[in-house]
NULO-777524 format. One record per residue (C-alpha): x, y, z. Coordinates in steps of 0.001 Angstrom, whole numbers. Example, Ala and Ser with C-alpha at 12.3 -4.5 7.8 and 13.67 -1.06 7.14 Angstrom:
REM residues 2
[[12300 -4500 7800]]
[[13670 -1060 7140]]
REM end
This chain:
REM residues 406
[[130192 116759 113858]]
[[129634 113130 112092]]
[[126201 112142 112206]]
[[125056 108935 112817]]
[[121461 107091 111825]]
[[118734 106864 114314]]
[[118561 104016 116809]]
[[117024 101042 115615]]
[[117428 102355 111758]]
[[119896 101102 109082]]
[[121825 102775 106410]]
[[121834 100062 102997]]
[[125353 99925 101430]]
[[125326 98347 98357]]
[[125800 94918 100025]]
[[123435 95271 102450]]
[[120785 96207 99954]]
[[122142 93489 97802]]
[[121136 91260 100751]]
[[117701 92652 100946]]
[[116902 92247 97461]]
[[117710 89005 97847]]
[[115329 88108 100240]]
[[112444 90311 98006]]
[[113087 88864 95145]]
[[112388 85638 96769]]
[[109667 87274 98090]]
[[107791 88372 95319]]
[[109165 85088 92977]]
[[106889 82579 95173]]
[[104219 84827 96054]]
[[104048 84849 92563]]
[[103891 81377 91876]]
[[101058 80746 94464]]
[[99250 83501 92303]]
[[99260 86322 94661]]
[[99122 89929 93485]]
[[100957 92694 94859]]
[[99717 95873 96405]]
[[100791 98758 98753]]
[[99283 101750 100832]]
[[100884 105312 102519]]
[[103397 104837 104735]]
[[101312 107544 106765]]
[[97986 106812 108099]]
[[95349 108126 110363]]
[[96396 107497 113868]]
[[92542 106338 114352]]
[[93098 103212 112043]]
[[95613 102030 114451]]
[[93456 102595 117904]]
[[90449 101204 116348]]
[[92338 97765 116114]]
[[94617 97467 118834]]
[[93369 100335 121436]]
[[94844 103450 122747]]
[[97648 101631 124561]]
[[99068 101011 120927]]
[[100336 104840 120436]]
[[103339 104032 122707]]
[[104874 102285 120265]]
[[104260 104285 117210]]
[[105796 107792 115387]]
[[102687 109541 115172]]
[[102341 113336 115531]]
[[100066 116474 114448]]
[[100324 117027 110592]]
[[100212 120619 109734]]
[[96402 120301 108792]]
[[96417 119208 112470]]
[[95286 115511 111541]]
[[96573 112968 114259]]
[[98452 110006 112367]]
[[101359 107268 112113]]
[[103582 106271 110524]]
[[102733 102324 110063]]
[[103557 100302 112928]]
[[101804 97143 110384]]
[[99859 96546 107137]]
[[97053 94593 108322]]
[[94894 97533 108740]]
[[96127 99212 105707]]
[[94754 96019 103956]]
[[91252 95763 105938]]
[[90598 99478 104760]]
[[91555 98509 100865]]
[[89560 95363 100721]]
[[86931 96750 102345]]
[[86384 99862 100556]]
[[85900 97349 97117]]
[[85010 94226 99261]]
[[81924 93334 96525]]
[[83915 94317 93353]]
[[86684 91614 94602]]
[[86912 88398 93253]]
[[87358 85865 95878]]
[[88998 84585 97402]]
[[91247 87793 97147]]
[[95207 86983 97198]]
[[97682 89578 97545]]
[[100839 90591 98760]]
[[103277 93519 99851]]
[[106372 94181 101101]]
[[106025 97717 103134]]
[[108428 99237 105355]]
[[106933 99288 108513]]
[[107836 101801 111969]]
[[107501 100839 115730]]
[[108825 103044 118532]]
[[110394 100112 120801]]
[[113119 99099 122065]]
[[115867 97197 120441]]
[[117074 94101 120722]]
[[118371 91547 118661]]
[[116528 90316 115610]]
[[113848 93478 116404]]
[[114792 97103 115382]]
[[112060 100169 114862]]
[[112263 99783 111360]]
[[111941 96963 109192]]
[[110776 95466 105882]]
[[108141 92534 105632]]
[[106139 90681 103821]]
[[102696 90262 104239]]
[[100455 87632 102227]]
[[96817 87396 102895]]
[[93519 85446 101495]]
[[90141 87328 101968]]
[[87117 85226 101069]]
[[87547 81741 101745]]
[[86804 79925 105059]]
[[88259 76231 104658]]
[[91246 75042 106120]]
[[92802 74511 102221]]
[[93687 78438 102403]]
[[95371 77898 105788]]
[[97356 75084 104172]]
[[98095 76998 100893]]
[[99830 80125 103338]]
[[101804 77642 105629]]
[[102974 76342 102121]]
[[103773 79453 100746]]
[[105954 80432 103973]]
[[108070 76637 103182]]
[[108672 77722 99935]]
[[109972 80856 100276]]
[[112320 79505 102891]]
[[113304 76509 100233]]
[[114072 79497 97786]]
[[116446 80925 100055]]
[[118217 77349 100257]]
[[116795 76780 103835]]
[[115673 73050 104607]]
[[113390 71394 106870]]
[[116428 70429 109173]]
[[116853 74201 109801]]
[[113463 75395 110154]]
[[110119 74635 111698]]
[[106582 75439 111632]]
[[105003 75323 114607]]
[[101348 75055 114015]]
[[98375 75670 116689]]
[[94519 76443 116303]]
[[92905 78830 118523]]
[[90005 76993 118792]]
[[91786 73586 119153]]
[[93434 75149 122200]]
[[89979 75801 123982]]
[[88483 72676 122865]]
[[91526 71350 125251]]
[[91511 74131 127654]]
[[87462 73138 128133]]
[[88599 69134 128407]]
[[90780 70046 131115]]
[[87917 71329 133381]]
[[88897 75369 132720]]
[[86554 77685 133012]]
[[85945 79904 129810]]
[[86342 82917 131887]]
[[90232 82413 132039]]
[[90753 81395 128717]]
[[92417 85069 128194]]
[[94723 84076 131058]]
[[95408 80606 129659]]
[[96630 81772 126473]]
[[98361 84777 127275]]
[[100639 82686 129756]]
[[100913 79701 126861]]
[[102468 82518 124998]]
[[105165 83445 127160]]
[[105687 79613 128518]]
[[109675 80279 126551]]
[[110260 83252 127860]]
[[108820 83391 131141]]
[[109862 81109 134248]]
[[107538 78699 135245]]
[[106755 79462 138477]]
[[105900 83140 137549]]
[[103656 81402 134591]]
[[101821 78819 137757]]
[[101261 82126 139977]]
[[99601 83541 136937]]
[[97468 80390 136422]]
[[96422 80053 139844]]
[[95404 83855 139749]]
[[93036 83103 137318]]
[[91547 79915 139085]]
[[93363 77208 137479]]
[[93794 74071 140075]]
[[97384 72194 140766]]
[[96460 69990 138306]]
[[94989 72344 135464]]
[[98321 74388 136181]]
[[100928 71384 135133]]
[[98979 70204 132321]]
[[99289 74085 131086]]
[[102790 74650 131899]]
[[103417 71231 129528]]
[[101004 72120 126531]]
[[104133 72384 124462]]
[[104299 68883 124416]]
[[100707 67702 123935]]
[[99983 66066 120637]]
[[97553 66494 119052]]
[[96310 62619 119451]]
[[96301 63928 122562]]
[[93902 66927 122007]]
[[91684 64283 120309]]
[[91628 61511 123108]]
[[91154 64741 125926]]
[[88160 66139 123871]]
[[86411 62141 123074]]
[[86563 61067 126573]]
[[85587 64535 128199]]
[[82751 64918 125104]]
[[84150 68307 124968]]
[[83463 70348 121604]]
[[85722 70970 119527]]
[[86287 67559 117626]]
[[85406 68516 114645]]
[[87918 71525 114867]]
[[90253 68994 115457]]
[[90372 67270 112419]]
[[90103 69931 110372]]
[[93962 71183 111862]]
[[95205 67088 111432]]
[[93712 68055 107326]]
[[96129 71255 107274]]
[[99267 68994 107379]]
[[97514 66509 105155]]
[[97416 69521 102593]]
[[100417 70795 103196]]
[[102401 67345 102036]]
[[100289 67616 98846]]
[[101180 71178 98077]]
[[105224 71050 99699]]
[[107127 67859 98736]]
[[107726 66310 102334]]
[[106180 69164 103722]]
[[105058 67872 107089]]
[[108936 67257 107857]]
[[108549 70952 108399]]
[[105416 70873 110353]]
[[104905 70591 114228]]
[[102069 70657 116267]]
[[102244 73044 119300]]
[[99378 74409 121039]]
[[101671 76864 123036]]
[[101527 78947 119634]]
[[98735 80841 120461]]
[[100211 84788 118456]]
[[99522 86772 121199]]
[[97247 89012 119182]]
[[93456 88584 120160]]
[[91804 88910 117133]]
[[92840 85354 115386]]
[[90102 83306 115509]]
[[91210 79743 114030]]
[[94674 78023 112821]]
[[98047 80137 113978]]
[[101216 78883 113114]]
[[105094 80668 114095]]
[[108130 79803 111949]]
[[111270 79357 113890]]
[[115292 78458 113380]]
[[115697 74580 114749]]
[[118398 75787 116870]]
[[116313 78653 119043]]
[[118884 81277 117895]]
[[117021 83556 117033]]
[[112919 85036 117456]]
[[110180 84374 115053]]
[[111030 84050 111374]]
[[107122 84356 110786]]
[[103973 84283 112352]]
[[100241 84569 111114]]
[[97299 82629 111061]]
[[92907 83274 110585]]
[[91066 86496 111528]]
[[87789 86023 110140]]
[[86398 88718 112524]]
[[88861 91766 111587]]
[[87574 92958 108330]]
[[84869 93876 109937]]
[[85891 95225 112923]]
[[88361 97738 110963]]
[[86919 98185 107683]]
[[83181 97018 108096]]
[[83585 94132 105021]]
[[82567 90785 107015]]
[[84640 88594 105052]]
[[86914 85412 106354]]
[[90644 86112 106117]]
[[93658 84773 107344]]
[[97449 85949 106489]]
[[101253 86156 108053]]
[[103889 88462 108087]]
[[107929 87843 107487]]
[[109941 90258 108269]]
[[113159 90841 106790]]
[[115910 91196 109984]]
[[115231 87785 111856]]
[[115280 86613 108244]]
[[118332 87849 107072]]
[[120178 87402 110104]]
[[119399 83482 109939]]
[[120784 83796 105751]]
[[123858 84739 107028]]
[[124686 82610 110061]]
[[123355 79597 107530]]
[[126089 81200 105219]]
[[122863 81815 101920]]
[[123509 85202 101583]]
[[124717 86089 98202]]
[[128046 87339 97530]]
[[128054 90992 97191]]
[[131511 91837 94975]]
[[131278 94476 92683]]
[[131101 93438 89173]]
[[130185 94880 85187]]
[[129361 93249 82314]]
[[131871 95158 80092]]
[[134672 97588 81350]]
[[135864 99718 78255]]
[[139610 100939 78156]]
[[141336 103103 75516]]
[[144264 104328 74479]]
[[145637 107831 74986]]
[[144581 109437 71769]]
[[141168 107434 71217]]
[[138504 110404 71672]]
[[136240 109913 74778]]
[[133393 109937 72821]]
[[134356 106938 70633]]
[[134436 105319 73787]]
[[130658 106455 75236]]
[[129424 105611 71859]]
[[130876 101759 72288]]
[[129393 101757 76232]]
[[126077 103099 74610]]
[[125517 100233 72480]]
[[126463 97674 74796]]
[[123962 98941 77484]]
[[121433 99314 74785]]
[[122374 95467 74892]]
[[121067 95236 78691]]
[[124683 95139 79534]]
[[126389 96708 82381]]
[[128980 98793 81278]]
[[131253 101143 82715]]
[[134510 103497 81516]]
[[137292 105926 82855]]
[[135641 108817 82971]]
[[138327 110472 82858]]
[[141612 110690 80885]]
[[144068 107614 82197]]
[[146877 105334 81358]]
[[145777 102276 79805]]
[[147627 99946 82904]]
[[145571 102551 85076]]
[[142173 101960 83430]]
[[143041 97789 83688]]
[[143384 98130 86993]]
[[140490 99930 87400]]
[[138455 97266 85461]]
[[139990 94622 88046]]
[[138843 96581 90942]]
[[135539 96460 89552]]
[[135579 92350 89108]]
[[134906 93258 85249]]
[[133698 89989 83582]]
[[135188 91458 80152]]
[[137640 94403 79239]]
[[137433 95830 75752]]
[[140223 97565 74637]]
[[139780 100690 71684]]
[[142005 102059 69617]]
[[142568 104593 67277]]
[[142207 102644 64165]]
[[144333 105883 62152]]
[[147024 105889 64821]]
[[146700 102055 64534]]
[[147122 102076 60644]]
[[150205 104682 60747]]
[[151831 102624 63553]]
[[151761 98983 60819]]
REM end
C-alpha cells in the first residue's frame, strides 16, 4: 500500500526546500537589517492560550488533543500568543522597544484551498514598546523590503494600508451609530468576496440607512482627503488620527526609496481580527491572483489581555505558500539543479582512500565535494560528475603506476 502525506501537508524535495530557503533566507537577511532578533517557542501549547485570545469557537480549527498527562493543548494554529506569553513573562527586563522575529511552522485544521493549506511556514515580526506611528512605518517598510529582496517591484505588489480608528472616525462622519461599528467592519472585510447585495442586507440589519449603505459598499474607494474633508465638516473625532496615518506614508518614502509607489490607502482593510486597535495594512499581488501575501497591523491591547504585560505592540505575519506561489508565477524562484563544488574521479588502481583523503581536505576547504563511492570506470565516474552539474572534476592517479607507465 503507497502512502501518501496528509491533506493540506507537503513533503520538501530538495527543490522544494531549496525554494523555501529561499524565501527564509530573505527572511531572516532583512529582518536582520532592520535590527530584529530572532526567537521561537513549542510547537505544542496549552489549548487555554489559544481560547483565552480568540474564544472557544477557535478549537475547530486546531489539532489539539489529551496529552498523556491528560493536559488539553495544540498544536499552534499562530505565534502571536506564543509571543504575548514570552514578552510578558520578562516584559520589565526588556529593552524597548523590543524587536524580534521568527519563522515557526504553524497548524490549522481547515479546509484547503488555493494559496491556504493546514500547514505552513511564516514569518512573524513584531515591536513591543513603542506607541508612535514611526514603528508602524518601520514594519510596512520591512514587509517592501523583503519583497524587493525577492526581486518583486512596486508594479507587482501593493500595500494596502487602513487604520482602525480612521475607519470609525469616518464611520461616525457618516451618521453610524457606534453600536454597528462591529457590523460595519466585518462586512468592509468581505466587500471582495461577498456580493453586494448580501453585504447591503447585512448593513441594513444593523441599522445603516440607503445612504449610509452605498457610501459603505464604496469605502474601497474613499481617499483619504476624503476621510479628512468627512471628519472637518461633520467635526467628527478622529482628525488627529488622521494625520498621523497620512505621516506613515511620509515615513515610509524616507525609510523605502519610492516607497509610497507601493502604498495605497484603503479603508476596506480592516484584518478581520478584533483585537487591532490602530494602523492595519494587507499586502497583495497587483493582479488579484492570488490571497494575502501579508497582513498585520497595532494591538496595543493584547499583551495584556493574553499575557498580563500592558505594553503597545503592533506586528504582521507572511506566510510562506501565497508567497512562494507568487515567486514562481513571477518566474524569482531560484534554480534548483544539483550541483558540487568538486567531483573527484580516479583511476582503477588509485586506493579509495587516497581519494577520501583528497575530498577531506577540500571540504575542510568549505567545499562541496563528492566521489564514487564505489569502485567504477573512469568514463562512468565522469558521467556521474555531469549528472551532478559538478563545477570541477579532479582526476587522481596512481603516481607509481603513473611513473612505470613514462
Amino acid at each position: 500500500m503507497a502512502h501518501t502525506t496528509l491533506p493540506g501537508f507537503r513533503d520538501f524535495y530538495p527543490e522544494q526546500l531549496a525554494e523555501r530557503a529561499h524565501v527564509m533566507r530573505a527572511w531572516r537577511e532583512v529582518a536582520r537589517r532592520y535590527a530584529f532578533m530572532e526567537y521561537d517557542g513549542p510547537p505544542l501549547e496549552s489549548l487555554e492560550l489559544y481560547t483565552a485570545k480568540s474564544g472557544e469557537e477557535i478549537v475547530g480549527q486546531l489539532y489539539n488533543f489529551t496529552d498523556k498527562g491528560g493536559r488539553e493543548v495544540a498544536l499552534r494554529p499562530e505565534m502571536t500568543p506564543t509571543f504575548a506569553r514570552m514578552v510578558s513573562a520578562r516584559a520589565n527586563s526588556l529593552r524597548k522597544p523590543t524587536r524580534w522575529f521568527a519563522i515557526p511552522q504553524l497548524f490549522r485544521y481547515e479546509r484547503q484551498q488555493k494559496g491556504r493549506l493546514r500547514e505552513h511556514y511564516q514569518l512573524n515580526v513584531d515591536i513591543v514598546g513603542e506607541s508612535g506611528v514611526t514603528a508602524d512605518a518601520e514594519l510596512i517598510a520591512c514587509a517592501i523590503d523583503i519583497c524587493r529582496e525577492l526581486g518583486l517591484t512596486s508594479s507587482e505588489v501593493v500595500v494596502r494600508v487602513s487604520d482602525r480608528r480612521v475607519m470609525h472616525a469616518y464611520l461616525t462622519a457618516l451618521g453610524i451609530s457606534s453600536s454597528a461599528f462591529d457590523v460595519v467592519l466585518a462586512v468592509a472585510d468581505k466587500l471582495a468576496r461577498q456580493p453586494p447585495a448580501v453585504s447591503a442586507e447585512k448593513l441594513a440589519a444593523a441599522g445603516l440607512n440607503e445612504t449610509q449603505i452605498v457610501a459603505v459598499l464604496g469605502i474601497a474607494s474613499v481617499s483619504l482627503d476624503d476621510v479628512s474633508a468627512a471628519v472637518k465638516t461633520t467635526s467628527a473625532p478622529g482628525g488627529e488620527q488622521v494625520e498621523e496615518l497620512r505621516s506613515v506614508f511620509d515615513y515610509v518614502e524616507r525609510l523605502v526609496p519610492g516607497g509610497t509607489s507601493w502604498l495605497q490607502f484603503d479603508l476596506s482593510i480592516v484584518r478581520g481580527l478584533a483585537y487591532y486597535t490602530g494602523v492595519v495594512f494587507e499586502l497583495f499581488d497587483r493582479s488579484g491572483e492570488f490571497r494575502a501575501i501579508c497582513g498585520g497591523g497595532r494591538y496595543d491591547n493584547l499583551l495584556d489581555a493574553i499575557g498580563g504585560a500592558a505594553l503597545p505592540a503592533l506586528g504582521f505575519g507572511m506566510g510562506d505558500v501565497v508567497l512562494t506561489e507568487l515567486l514562481r508565477a513571477r518566474k524569482l524562484l531560484p534554480t534548483t539543479d544539483p550541483s558540487v563544488d568538486y567531483w573527484l574521479t580516479a583511476d582503477d588502481d588509485v586506493p579509495v582512500t587516497t581519494v577520501m583523503a583528497e575530498a577531506a581536505r577540500l571540504r575542510a576547504q568549505g567545499f562541496s565535494v563528492e566521489y564514487a563511492l564505489r569502485r567504477q570506470t573512469t568514463s562512468k565516474q565522469r558521467k556521474a560528475a555531469i549528472a551532478a552539474g559538478a563545477r570541477n572534476i579532479i582526476h587522481i592517479t596512481n603516481p607509481a603506476t603513473a611513473d612505470s607507465r613514462a
